[in-house]
C-alpha positions as CSV (number, residue, x, y, z in Angstrom):
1,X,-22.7,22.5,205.5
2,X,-23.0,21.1,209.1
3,X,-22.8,22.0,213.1
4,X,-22.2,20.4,215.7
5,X,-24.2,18.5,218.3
6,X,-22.2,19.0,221.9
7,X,-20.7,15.2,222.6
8,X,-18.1,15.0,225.4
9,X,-15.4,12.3,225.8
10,X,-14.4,12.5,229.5
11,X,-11.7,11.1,231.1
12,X,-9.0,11.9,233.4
13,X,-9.9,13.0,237.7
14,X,-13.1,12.8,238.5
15,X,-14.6,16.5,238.2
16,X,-15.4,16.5,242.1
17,X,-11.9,15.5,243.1
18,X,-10.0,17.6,240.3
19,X,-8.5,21.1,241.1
20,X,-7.5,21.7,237.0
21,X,-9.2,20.7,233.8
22,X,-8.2,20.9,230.5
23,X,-10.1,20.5,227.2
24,X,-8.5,18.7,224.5
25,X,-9.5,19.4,221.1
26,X,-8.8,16.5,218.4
27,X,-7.4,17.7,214.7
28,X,-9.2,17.1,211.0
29,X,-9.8,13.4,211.0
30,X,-8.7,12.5,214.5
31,X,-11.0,12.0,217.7
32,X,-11.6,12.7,220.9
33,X,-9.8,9.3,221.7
34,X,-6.9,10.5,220.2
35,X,-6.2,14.1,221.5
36,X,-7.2,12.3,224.7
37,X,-3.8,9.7,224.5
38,X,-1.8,12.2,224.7
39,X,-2.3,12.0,228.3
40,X,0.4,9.3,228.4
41,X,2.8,12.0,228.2
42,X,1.5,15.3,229.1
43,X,1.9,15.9,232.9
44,X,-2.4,16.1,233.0
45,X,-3.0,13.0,235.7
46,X,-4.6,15.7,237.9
47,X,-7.0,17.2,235.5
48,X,-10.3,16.1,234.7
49,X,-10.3,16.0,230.9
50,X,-12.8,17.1,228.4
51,X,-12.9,16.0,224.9
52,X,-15.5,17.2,222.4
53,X,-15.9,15.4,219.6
54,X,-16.6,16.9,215.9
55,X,-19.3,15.7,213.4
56,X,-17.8,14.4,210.5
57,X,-14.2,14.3,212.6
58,X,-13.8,18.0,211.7
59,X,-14.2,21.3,213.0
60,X,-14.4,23.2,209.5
61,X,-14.9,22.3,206.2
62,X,-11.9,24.1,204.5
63,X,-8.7,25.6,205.9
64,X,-8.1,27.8,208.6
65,X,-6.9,30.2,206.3
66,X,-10.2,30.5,203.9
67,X,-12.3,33.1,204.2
68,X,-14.3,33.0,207.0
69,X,-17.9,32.3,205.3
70,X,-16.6,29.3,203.6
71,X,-16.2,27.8,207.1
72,X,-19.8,28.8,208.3
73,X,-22.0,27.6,210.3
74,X,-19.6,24.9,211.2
75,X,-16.5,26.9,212.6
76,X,-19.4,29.2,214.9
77,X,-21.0,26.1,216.0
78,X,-17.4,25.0,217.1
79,X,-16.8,27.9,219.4
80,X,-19.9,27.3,220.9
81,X,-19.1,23.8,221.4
82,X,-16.1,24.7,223.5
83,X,-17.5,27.9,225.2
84,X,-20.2,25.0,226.5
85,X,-17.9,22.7,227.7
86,X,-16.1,25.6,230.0
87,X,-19.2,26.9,231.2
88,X,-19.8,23.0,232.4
89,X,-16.1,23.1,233.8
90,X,-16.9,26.1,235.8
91,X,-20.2,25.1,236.7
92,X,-18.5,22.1,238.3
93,X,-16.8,24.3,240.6
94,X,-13.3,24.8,238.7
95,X,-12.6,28.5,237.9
96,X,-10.6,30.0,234.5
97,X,-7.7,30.2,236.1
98,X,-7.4,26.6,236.5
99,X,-8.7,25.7,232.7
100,X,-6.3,24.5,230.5
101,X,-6.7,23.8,226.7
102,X,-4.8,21.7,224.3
103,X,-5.6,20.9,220.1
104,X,-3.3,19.8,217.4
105,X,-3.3,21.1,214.1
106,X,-7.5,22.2,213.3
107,X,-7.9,21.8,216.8
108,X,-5.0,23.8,217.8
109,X,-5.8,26.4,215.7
110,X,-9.9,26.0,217.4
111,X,-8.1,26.7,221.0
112,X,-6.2,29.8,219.9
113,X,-9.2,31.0,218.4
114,X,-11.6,30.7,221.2
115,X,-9.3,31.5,224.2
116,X,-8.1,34.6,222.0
117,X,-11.5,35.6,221.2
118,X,-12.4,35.3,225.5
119,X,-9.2,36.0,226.6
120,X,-8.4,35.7,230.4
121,X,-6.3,34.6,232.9
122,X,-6.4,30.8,232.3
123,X,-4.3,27.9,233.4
124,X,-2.7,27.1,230.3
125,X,-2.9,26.9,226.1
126,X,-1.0,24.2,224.3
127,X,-0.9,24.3,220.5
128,X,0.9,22.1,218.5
129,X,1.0,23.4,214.9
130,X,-1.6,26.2,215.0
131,X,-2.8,29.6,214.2
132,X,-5.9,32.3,214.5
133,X,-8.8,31.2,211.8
134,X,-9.1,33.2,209.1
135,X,-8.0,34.6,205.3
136,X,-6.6,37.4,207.6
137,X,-6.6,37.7,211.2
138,X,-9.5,39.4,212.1
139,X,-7.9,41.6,215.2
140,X,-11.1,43.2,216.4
141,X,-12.3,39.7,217.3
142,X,-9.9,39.6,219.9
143,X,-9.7,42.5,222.7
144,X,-9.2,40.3,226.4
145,X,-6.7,40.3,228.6
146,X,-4.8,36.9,229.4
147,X,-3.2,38.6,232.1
148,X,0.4,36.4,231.9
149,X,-1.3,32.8,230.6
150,X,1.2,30.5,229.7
151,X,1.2,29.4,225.9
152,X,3.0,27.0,223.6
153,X,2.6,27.1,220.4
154,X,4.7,25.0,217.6
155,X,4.9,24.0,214.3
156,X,6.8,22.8,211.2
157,X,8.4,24.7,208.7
158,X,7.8,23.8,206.2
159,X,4.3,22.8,207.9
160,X,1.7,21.6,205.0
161,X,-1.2,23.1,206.4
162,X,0.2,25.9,209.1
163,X,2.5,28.7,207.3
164,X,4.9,30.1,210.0
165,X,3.8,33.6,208.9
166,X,0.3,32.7,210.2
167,X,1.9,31.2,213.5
168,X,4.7,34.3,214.5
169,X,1.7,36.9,213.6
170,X,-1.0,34.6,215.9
171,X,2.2,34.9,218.8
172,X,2.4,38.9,218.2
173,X,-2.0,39.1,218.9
174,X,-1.3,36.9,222.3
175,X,1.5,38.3,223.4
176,X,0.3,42.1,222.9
177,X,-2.8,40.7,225.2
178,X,-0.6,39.9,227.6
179,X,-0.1,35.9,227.1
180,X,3.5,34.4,228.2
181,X,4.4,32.7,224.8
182,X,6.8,30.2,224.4
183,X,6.9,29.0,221.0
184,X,9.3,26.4,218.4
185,X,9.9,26.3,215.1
186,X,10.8,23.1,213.7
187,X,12.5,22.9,210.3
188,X,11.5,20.0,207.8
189,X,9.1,18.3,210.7
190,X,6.3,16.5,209.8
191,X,2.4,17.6,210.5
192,X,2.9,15.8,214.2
193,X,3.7,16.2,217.5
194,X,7.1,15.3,218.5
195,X,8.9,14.8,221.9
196,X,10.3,17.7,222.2
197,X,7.4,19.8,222.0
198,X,5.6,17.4,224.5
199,X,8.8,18.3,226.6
200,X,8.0,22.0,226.3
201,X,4.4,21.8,227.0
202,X,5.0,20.5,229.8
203,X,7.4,22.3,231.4
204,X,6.5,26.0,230.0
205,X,3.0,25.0,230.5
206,X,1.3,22.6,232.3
207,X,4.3,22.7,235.0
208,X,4.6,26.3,235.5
């Protein structure tokens, strides 16, 4: 089994000119790089952008939905990769409110899972096909407030790797912690990230 060793891809503002940040976390198999293209579309030219990358280009060995020791110590180390990364974000001067976070697929169901577990009033969560970790969500990991964040979640369905009944009972948790969810279902998409849903990031999220 393996951890990981805290390397950042940064792009984006520069963190003394930037007023927003958002951290970007890459799916199984994918990179930093890529999570960080999306730029090209999302409406984050303002933000300075943090990218952690994963050893072995994952976050966990096995799916999201396996029990939780089978994904140990990687999906741990994980979480504290990210909870670094926004303790250097606020360090730099840029507070939660002004955070934003972004993953697709392993990584979107990483961002759910960490803001979820710290919950707070943060700029705004994207997920593109995503869900809490776990054989079953483990609701006394997650007991913050998000005091009216903005969220997006999507996914397919049928999604390979993301059931739906994982995703509507992940929107339930954030929404009874006071999250603002917007969320889409798309029927018969494949395991990416379509147009429209960078439409609706954008304007339920990182426009709002």
């Amino acid at each position: 089994m393996y951890t990981h060793s805290k390397q950042v891809v940064r792009e984006g503002a520069p963190i003394e000119e930037a007023k927003k940040a958002i951290v970007m976390l890459h799916g199984r198999g994918g990179s930093a790089e890529d999570i960080i293209s999306l730029k090209r579309v999302l409406n984050i030219s303002d933000m300075a952008i943090y990218a952690p990358k994963a050893s072995n280009n994952s976050w966990y060995p096995y799916s999201f939905m396996a029990p939780a020791n089978q994904n140990q110590p990687a999906l741990d180390s994980a979480l504290d990769i990210v909870d670094q990364v926004v303790r250097d974000i606020e360090a730099d001067g840029i507070s939660a409110e002004n955070i934003y976070f972004a993953g697709f697929s392993q990584g979107a169901c990483l961002t759910l899972e960490y803001t979820t577990r710290n919950a707070k009033r943060y700029g705004g969560i994207i997920a593109f096909t995503g869900g809490l970790i776990g054989e079953q969500v483990a609701e006394e990991n997650y007991n913050g407030d998000f005091a009216g964040t903005p969220v997006f979640i999507a996914t397919g369905d049928p999604d390979p790797h993301v059931p739906v009944s994982r995703v509507k009972e992940s929107i339930a948790i954030l929404e009874r912690m006071n999250a603002f969810v917007t969320f889409a279902i798309y029927p018969g998409r494949q395991h990416t990230i379509s147009s429209q849903e960078i439409q609706l990031a954008n304007k339920n999220v990182l426009d709002a």
